[in-house]
PDB file of N, CA, C and O in Angstrom:
ATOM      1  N   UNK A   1      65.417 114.888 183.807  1.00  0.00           N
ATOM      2  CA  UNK A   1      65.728 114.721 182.397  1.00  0.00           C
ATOM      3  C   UNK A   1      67.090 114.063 182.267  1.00  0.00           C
ATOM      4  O   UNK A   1      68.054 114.464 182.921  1.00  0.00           O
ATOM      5  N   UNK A   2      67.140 113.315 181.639  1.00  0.00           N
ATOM      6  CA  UNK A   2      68.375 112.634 180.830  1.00  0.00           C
ATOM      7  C   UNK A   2      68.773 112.632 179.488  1.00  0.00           C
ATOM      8  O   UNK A   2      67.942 112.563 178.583  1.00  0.00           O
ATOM      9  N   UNK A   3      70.187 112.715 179.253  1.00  0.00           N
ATOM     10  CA  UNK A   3      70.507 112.667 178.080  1.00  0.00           C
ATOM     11  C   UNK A   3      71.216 112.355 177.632  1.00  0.00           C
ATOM     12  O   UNK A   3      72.122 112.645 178.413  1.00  0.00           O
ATOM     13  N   UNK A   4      71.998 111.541 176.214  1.00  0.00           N
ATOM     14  CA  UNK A   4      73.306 110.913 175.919  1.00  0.00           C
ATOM     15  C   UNK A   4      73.072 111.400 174.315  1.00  0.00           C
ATOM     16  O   UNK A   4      72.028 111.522 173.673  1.00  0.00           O
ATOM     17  N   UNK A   5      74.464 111.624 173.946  1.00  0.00           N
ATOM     18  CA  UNK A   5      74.913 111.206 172.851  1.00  0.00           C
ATOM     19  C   UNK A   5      75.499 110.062 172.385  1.00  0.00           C
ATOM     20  O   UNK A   5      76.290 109.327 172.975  1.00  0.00           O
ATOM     21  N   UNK A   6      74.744 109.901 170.526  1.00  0.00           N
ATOM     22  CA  UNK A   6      75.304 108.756 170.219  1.00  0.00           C
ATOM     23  C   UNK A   6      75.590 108.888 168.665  1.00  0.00           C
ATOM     24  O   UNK A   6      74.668 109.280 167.950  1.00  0.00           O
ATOM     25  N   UNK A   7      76.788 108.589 168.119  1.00  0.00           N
ATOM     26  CA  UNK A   7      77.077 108.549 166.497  1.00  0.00           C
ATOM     27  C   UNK A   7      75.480 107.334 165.729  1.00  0.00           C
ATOM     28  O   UNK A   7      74.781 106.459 166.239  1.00  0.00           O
ATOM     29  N   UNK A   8      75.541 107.899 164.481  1.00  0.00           N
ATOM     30  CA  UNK A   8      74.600 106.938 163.350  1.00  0.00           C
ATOM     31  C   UNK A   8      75.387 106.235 162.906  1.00  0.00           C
ATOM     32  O   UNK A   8      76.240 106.844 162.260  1.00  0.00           O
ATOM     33  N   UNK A   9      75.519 105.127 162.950  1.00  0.00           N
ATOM     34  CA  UNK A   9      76.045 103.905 162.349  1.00  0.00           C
ATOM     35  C   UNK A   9      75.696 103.089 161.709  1.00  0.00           C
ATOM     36  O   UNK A   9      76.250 102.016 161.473  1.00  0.00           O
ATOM     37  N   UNK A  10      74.662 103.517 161.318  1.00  0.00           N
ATOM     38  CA  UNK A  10      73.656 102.381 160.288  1.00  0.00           C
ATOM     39  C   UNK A  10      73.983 103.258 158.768  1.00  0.00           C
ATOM     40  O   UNK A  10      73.773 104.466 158.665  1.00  0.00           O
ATOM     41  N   UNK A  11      74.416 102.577 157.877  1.00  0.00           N
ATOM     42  CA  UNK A  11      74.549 102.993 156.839  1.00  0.00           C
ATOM     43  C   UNK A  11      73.740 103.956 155.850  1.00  0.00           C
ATOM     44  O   UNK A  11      74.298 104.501 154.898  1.00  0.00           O
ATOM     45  N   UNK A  12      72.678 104.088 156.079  1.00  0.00           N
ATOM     46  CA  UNK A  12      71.549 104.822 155.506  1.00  0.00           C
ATOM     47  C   UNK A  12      71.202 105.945 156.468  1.00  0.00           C
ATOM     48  O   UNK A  12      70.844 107.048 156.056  1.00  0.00           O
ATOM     49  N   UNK A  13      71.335 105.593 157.984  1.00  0.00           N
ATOM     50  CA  UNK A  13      71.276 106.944 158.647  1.00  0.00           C
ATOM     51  C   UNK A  13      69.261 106.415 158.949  1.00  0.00           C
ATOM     52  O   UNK A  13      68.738 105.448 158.393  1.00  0.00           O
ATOM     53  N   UNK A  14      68.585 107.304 159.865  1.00  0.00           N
ATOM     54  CA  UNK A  14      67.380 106.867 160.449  1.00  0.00           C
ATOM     55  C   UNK A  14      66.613 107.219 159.302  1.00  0.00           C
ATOM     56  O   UNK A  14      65.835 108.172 159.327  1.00  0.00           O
ATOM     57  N   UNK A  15      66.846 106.269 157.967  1.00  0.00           N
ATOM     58  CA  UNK A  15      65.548 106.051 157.181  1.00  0.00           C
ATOM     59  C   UNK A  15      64.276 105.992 157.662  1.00  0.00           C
ATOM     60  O   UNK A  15      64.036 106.430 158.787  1.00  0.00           O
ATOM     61  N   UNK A  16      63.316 105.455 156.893  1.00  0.00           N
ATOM     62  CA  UNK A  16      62.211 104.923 157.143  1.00  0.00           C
ATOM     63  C   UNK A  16      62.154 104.148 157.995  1.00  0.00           C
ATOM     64  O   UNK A  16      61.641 104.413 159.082  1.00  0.00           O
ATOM     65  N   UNK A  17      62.836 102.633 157.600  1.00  0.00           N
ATOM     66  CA  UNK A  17      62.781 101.678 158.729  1.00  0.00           C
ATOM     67  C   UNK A  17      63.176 101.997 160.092  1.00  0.00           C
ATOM     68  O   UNK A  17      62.501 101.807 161.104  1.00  0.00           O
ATOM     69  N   UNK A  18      64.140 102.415 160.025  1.00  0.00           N
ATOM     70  CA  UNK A  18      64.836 102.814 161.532  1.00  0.00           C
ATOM     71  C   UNK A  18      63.681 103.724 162.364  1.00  0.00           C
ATOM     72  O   UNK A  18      62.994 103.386 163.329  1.00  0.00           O
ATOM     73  N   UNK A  19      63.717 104.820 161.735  1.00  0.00           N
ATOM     74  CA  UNK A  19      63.346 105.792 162.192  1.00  0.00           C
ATOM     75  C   UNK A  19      61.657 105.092 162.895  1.00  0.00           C
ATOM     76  O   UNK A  19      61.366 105.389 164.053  1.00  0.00           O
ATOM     77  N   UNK A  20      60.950 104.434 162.283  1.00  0.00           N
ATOM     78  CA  UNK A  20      60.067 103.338 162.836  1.00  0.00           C
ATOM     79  C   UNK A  20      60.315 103.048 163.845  1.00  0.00           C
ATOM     80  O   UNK A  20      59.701 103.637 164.734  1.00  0.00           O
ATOM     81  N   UNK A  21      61.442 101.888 164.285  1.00  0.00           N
ATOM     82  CA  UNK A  21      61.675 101.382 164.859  1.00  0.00           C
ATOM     83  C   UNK A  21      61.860 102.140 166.246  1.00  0.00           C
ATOM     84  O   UNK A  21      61.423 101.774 167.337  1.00  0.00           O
ATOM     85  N   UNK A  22      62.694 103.414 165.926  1.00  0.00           N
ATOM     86  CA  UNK A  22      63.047 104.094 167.228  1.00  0.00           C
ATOM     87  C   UNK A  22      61.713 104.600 167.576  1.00  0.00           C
ATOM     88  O   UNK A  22      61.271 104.491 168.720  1.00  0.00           O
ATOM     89  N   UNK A  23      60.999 105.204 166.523  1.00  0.00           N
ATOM     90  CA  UNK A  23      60.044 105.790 167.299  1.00  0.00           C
ATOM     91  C   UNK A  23      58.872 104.823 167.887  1.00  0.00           C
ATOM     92  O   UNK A  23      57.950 105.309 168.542  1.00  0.00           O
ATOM     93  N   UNK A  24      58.965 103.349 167.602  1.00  0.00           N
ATOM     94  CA  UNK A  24      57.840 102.424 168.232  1.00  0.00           C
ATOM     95  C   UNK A  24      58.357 102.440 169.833  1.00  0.00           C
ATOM     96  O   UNK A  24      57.621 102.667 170.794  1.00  0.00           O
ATOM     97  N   UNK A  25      59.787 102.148 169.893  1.00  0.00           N
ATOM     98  CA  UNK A  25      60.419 101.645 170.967  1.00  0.00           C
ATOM     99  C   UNK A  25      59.862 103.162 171.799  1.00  0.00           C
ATOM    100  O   UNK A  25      59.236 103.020 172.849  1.00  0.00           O
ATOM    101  N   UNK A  26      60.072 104.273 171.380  1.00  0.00           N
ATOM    102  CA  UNK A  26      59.829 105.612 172.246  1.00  0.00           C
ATOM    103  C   UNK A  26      58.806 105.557 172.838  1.00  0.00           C
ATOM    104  O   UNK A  26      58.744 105.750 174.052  1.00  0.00           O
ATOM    105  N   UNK A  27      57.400 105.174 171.810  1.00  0.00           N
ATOM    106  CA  UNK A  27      56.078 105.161 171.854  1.00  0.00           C
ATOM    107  C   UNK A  27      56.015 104.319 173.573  1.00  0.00           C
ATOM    108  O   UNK A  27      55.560 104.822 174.600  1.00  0.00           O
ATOM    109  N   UNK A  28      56.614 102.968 173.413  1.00  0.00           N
ATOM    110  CA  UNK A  28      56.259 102.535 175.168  1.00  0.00           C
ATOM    111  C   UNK A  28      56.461 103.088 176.173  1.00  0.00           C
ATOM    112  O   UNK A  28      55.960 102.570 177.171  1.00  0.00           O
ATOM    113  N   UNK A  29      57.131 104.143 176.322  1.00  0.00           N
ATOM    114  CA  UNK A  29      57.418 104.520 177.233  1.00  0.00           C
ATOM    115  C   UNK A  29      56.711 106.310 177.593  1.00  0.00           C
ATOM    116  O   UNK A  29      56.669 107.136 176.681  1.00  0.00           O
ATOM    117  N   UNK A  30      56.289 106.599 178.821  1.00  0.00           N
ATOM    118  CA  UNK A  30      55.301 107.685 179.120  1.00  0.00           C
ATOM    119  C   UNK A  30      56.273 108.903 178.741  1.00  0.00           C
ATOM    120  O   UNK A  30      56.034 109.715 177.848  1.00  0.00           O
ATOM    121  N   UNK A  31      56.998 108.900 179.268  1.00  0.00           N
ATOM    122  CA  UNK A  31      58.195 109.827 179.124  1.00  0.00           C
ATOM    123  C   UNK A  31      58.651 110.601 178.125  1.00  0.00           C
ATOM    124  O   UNK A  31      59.223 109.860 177.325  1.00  0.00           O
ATOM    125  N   UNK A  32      58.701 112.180 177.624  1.00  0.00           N
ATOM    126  CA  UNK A  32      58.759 112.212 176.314  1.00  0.00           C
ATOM    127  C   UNK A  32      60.293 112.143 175.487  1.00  0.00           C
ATOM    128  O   UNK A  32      61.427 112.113 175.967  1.00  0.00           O
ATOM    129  N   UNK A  33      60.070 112.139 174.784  1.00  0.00           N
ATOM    130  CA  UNK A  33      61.349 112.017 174.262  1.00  0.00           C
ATOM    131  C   UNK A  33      61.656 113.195 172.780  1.00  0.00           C
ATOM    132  O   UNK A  33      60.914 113.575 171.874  1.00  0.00           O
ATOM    133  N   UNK A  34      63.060 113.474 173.111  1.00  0.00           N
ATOM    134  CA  UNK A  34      63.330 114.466 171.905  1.00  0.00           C
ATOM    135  C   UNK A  34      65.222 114.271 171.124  1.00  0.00           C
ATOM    136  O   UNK A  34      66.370 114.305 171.569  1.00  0.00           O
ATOM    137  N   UNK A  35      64.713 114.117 170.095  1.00  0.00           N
ATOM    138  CA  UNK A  35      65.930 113.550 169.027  1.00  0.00           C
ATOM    139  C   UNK A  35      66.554 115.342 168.687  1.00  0.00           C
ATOM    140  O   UNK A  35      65.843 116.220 168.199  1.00  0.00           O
ATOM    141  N   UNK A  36      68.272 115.552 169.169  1.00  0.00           N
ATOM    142  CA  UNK A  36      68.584 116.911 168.555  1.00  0.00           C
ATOM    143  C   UNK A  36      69.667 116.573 168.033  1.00  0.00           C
ATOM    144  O   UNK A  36      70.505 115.809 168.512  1.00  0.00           O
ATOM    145  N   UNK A  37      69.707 117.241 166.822  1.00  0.00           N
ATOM    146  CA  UNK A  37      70.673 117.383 165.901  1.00  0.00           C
ATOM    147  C   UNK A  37      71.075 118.511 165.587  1.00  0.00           C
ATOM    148  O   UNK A  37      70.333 119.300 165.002  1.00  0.00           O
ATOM    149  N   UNK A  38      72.284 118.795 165.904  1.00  0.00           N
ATOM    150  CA  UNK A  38      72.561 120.272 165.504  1.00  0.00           C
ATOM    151  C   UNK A  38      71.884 121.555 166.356  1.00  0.00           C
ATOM    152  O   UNK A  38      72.521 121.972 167.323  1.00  0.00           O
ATOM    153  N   UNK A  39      71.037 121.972 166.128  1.00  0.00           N
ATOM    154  CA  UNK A  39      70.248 122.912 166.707  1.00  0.00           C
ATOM    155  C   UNK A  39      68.840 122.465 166.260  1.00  0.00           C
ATOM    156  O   UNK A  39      67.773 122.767 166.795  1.00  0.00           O
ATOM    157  N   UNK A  40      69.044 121.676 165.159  1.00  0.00           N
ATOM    158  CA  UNK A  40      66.939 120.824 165.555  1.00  0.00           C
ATOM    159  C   UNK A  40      67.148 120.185 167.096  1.00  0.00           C
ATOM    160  O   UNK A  40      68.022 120.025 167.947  1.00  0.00           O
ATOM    161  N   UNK A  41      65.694 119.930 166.841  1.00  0.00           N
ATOM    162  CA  UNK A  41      65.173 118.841 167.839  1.00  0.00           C
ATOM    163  C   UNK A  41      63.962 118.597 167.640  1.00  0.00           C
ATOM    164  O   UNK A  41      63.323 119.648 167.681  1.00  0.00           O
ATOM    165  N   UNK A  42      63.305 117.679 167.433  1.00  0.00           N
ATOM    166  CA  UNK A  42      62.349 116.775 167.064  1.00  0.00           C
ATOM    167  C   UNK A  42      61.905 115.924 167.836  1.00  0.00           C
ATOM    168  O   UNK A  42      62.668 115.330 168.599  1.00  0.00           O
ATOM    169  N   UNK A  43      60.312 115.628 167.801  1.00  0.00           N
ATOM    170  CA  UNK A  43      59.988 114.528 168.913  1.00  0.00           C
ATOM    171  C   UNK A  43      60.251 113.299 168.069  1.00  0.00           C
ATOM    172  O   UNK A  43      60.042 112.905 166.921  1.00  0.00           O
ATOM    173  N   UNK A  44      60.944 112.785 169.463  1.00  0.00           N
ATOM    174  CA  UNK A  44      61.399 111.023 168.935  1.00  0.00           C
ATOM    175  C   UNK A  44      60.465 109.705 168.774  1.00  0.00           C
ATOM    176  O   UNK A  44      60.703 108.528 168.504  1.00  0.00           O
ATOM    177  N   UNK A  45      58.964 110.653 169.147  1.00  0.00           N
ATOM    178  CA  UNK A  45      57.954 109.326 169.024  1.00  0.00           C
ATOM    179  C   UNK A  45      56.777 109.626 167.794  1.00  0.00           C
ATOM    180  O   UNK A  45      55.673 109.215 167.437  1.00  0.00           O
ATOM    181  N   UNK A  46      57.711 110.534 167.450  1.00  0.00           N
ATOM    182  CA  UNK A  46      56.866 110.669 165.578  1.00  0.00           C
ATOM    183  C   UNK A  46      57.861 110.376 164.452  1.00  0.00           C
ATOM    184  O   UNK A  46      58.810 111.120 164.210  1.00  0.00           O
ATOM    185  N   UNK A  47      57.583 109.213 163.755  1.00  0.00           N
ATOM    186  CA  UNK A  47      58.194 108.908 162.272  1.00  0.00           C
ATOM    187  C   UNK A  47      58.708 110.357 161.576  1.00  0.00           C
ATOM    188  O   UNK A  47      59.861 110.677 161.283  1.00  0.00           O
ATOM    189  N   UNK A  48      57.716 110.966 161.446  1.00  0.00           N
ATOM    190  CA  UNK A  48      57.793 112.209 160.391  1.00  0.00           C
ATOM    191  C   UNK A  48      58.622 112.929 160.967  1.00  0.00           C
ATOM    192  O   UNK A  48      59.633 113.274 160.357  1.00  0.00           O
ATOM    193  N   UNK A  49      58.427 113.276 162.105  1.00  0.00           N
ATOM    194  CA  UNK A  49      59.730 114.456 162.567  1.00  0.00           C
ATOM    195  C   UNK A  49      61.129 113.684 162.487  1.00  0.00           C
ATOM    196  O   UNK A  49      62.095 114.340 162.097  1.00  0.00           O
ATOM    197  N   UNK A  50      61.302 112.395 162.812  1.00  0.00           N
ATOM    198  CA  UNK A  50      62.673 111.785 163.108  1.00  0.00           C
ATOM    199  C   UNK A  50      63.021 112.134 161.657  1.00  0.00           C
ATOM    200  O   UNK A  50      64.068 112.712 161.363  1.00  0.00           O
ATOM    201  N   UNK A  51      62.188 111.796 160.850  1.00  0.00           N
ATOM    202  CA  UNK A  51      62.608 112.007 159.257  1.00  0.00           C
ATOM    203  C   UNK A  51      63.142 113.336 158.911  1.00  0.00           C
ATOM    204  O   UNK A  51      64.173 113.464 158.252  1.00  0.00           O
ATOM    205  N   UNK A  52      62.488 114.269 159.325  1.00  0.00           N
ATOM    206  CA  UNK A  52      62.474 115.520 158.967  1.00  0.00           C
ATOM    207  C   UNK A  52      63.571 116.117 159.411  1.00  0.00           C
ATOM    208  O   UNK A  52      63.745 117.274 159.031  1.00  0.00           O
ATOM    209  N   UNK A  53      64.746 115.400 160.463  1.00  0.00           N
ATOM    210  CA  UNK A  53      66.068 115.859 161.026  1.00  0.00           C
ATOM    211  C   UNK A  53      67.221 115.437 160.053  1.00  0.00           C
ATOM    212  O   UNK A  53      68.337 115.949 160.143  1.00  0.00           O
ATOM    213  N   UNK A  54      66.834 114.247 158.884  1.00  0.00           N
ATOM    214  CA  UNK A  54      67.503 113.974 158.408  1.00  0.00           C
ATOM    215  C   UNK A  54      68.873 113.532 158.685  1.00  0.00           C
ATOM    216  O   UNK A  54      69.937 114.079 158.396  1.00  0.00           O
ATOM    217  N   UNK A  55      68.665 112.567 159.230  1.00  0.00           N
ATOM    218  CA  UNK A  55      69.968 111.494 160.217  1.00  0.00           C
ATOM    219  C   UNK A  55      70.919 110.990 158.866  1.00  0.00           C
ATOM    220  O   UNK A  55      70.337 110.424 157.941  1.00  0.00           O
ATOM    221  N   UNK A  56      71.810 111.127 158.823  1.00  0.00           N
ATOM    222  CA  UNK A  56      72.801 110.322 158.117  1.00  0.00           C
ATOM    223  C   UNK A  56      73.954 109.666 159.247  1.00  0.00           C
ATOM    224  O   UNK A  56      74.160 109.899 160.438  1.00  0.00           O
ATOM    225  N   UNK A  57      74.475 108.900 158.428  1.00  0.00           N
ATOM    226  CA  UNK A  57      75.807 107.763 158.962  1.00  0.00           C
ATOM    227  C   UNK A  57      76.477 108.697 159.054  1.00  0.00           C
ATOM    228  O   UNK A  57      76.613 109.613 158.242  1.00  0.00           O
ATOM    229  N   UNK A  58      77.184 108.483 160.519  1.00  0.00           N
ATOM    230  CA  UNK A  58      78.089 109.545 161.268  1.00  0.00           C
ATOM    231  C   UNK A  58      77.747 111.017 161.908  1.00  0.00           C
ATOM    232  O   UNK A  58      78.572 111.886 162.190  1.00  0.00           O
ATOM    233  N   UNK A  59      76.169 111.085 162.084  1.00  0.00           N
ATOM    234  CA  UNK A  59      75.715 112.415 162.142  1.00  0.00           C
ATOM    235  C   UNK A  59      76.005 112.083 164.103  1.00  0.00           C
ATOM    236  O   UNK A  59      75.919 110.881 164.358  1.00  0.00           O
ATOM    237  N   UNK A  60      76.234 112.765 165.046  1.00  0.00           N
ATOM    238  CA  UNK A  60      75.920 112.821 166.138  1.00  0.00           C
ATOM    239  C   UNK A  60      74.184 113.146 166.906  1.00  0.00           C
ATOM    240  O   UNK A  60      73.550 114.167 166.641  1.00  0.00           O
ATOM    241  N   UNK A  61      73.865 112.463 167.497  1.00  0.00           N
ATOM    242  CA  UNK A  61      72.356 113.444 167.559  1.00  0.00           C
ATOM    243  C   UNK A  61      72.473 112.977 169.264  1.00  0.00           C
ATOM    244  O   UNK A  61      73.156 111.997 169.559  1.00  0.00           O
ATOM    245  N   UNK A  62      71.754 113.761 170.319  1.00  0.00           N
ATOM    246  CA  UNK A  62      71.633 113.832 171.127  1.00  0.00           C
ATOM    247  C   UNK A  62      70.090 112.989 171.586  1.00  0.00           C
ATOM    248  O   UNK A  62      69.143 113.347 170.886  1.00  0.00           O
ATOM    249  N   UNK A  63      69.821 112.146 172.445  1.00  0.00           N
ATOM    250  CA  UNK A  63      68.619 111.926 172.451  1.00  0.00           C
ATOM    251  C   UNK A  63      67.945 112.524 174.258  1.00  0.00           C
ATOM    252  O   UNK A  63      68.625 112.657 175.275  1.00  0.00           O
ATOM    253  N   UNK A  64      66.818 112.709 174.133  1.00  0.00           N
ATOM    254  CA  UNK A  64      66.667 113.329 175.701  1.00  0.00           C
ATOM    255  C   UNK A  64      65.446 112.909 176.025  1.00  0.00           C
ATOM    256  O   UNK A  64      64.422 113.364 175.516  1.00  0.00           O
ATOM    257  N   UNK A  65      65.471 112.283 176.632  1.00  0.00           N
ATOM    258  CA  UNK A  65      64.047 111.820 177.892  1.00  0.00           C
ATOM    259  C   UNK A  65      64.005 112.620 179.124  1.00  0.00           C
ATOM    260  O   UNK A  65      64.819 112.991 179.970  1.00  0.00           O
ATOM    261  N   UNK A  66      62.375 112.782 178.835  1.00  0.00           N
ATOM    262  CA  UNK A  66      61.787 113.599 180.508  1.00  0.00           C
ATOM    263  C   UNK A  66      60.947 113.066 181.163  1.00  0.00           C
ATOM    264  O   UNK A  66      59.930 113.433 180.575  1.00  0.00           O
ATOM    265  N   UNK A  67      60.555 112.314 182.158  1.00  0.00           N
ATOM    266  CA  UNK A  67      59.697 111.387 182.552  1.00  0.00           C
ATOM    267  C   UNK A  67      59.566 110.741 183.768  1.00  0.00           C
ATOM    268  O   UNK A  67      60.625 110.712 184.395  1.00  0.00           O
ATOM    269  N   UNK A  68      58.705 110.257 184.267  1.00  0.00           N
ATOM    270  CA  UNK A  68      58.988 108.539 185.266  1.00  0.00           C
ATOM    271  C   UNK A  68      59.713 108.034 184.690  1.00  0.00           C
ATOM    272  O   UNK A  68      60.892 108.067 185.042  1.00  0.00           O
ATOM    273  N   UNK A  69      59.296 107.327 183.517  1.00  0.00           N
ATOM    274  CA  UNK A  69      60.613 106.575 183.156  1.00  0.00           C
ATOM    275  C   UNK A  69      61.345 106.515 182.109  1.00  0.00           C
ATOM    276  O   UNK A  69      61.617 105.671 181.255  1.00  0.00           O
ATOM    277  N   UNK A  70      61.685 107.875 182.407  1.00  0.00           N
ATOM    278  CA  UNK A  70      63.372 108.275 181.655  1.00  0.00           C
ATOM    279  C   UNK A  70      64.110 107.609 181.448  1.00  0.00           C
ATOM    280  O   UNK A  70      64.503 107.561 180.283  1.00  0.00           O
ATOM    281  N   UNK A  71      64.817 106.567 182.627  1.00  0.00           N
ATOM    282  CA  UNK A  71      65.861 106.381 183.017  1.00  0.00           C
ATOM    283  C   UNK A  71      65.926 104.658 181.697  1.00  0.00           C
ATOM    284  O   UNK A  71      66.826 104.215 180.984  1.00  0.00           O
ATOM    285  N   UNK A  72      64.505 104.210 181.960  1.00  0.00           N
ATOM    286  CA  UNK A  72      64.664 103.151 181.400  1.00  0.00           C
ATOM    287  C   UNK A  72      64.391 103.504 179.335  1.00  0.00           C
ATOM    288  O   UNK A  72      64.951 102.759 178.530  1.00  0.00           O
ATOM    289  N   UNK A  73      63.643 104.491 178.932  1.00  0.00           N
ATOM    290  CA  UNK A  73      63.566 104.926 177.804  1.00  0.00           C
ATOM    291  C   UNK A  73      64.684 105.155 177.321  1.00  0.00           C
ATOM    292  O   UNK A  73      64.711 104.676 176.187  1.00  0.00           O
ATOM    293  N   UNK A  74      66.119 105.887 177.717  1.00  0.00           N
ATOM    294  CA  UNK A  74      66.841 106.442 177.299  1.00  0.00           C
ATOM    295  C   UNK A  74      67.760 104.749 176.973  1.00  0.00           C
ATOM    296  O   UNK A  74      67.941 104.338 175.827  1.00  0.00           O
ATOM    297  N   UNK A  75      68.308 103.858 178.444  1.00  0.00           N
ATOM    298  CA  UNK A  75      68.616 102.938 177.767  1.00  0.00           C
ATOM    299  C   UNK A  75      68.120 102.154 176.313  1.00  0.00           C
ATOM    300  O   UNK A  75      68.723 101.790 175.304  1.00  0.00           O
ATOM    301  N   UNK A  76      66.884 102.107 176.706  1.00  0.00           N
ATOM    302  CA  UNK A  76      65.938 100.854 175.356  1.00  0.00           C
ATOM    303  C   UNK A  76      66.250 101.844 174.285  1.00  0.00           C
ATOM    304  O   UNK A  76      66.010 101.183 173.274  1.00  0.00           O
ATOM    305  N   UNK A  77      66.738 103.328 173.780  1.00  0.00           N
ATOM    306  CA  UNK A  77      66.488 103.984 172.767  1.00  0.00           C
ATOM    307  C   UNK A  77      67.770 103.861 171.859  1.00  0.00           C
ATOM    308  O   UNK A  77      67.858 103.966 170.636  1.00  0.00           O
ATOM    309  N   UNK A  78      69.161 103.497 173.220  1.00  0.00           N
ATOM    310  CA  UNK A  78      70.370 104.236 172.745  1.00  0.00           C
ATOM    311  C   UNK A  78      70.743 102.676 171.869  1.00  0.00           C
ATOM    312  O   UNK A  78      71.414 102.711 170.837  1.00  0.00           O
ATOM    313  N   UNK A  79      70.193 101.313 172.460  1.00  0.00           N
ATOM    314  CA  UNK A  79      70.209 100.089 172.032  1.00  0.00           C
ATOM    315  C   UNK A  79      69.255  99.766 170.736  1.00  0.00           C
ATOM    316  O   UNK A  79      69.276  98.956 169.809  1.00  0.00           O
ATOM    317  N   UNK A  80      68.631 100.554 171.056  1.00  0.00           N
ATOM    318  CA  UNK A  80      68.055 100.306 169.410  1.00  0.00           C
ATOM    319  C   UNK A  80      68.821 101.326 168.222  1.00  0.00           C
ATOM    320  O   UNK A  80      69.246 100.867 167.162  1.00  0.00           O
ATOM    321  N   UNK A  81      68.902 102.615 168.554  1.00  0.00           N
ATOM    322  CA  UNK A  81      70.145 102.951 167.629  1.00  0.00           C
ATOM    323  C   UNK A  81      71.550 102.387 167.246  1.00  0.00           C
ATOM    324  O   UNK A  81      72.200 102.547 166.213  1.00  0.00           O
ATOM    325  N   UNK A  82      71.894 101.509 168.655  1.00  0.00           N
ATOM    326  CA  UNK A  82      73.143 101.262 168.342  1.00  0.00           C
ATOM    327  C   UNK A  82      72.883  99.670 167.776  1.00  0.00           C
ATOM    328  O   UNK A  82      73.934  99.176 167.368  1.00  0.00           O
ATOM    329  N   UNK A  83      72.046  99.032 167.700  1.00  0.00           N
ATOM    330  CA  UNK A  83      71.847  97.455 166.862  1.00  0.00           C
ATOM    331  C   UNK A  83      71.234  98.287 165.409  1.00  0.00           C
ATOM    332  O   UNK A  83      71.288  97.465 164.495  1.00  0.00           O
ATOM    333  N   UNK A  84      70.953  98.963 165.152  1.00  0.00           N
ATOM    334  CA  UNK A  84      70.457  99.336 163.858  1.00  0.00           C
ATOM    335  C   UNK A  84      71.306  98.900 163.084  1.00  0.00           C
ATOM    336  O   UNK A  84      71.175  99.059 161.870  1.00  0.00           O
TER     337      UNK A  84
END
């Protein structure tokens, strides 16, 4: 398992769109993935849950991959949060 933290920097925080986006990018990869905030944690390859953590600009959230390929999910995830 791997894991990094990363600040929200997208002004709206993982809206709709975003929250899409991360969870398409999650979707390729076998490995699961889990978005924590605070003491949530949510799977990162469902829209509805990413929503349901309610991400705002400046929130910290932890992201965590378990997998074969962890190693490459966790990069492709932290780059799509951080170009958001």
């Amino acid at each position: 398992m791997v894991n990094e933290n990363v600040i929200i920097t997208n002004e709206m925080g993982l809206h709709l769109r975003p929250a899409g986006e991360f969870a398409k990018t999650a979707a390729k990869y076998e490995c699961g993935v889990l978005i924590r905030k605070g003491t949530k944690s949510v799977d990162g390859k469902k829209v509805v849950s990413i929503l349901s953590a309610n991400i705002k600009k400046g929130d910290k959230i932890r992201i965590f991959c378990d997998g074969d390929d962890e190693d490459e999910a966790l990069e492709a995830l932290l780059k799509t949060v951080k170009n958001m």
